[in-house]
N, C-alpha and C positions, 0 to 999 in steps of 0.2 A: 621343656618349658621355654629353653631359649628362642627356639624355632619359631613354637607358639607366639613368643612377642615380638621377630621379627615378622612372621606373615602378617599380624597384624596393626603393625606398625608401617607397610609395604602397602594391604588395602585403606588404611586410614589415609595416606597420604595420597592417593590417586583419589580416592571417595574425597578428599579436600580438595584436592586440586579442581576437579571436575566443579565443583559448588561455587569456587571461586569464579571461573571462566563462568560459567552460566549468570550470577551475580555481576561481575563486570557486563557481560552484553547487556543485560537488563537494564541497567539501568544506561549506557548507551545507549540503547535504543528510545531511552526513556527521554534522553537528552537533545538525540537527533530528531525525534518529534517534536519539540520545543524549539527548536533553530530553524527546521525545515515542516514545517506542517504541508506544503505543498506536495512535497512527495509521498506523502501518505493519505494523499486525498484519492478517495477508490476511483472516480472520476478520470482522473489525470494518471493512475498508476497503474492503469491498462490500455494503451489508448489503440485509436482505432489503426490498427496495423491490416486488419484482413481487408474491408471494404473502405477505405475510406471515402470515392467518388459513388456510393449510395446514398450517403448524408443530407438527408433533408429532400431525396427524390419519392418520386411516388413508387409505389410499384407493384407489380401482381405477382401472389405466392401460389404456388400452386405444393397444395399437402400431398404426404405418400397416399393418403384414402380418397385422390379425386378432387376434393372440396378444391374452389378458387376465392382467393380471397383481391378483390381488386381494388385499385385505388391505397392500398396501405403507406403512409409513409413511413420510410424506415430511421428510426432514432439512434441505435449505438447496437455493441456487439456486447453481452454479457458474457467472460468466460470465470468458471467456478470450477477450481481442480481437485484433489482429491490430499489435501494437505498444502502445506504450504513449499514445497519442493516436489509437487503433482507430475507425473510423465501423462497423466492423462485428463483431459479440457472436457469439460461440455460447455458446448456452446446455446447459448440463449439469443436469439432478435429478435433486437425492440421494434415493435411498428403499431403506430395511432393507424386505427381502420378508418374508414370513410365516416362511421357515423358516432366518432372521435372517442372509441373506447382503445384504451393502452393494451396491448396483449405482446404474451412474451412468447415464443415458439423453440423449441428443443431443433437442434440439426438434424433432428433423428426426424422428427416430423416431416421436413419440406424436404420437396423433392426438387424444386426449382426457383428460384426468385426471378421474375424477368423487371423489365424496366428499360424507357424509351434513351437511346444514349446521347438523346438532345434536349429532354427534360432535367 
């Protein structure tokens, strides 16, 4: 019986501790969003690290199935990972086409982006 009330005297107190840590972040983080809203704006909390000098150029994509798609201007880089400590990205680009409809394209899709490097 003794045993018995130390084991679980040994799991309560790690099962508490753990509630408490997760409870203190929580509400930090609850706090740091209220001080800093800026750095939790999805916008600004990815930014354009791959392409930055395509921003706002025109440019033709060409998909893995052939299709060309010309004139597209490209907008931003959308990446979505697989949790929030992800080792693995997909990547999304944004691009308004010529006859201004918004379309998003997977990196699996294109095979190439080109673009004039005077435009």
């Amino acid at each position: 019986m003794d045993l018995t009330l130390q084991f679980l005297l040994v799991i309560s107190a790690f099962i508490g501790a753990i509630i408490i840590v997760k409870v203190f972040f929580t509400f930090w983080r609850i706090l740091e969003k209220r001080l800093h809203p800026e750095k939790f704006d999805k916008r600004t909390a990815r930014p354009e690290f791959s392409f930055p000098n395509l921003k706002g150029k025109k440019a033709t994509v060409t998909l893995k199935n052939g299709e060309q798609l010309q004139d597209c201007e490209y907008q931003f880089t959308h990446l979505f990972g697989d949790g929030e400590f992800a080792f693995v990205q997909i990547i999304y680009f944004e691009f308004i086409t010529a006859n201004k409809r918004r379309i998003f394209l997977s990196n699996a899709d294109i095979l190439k982006i080109e673009t004039d490097a005077d435009r």
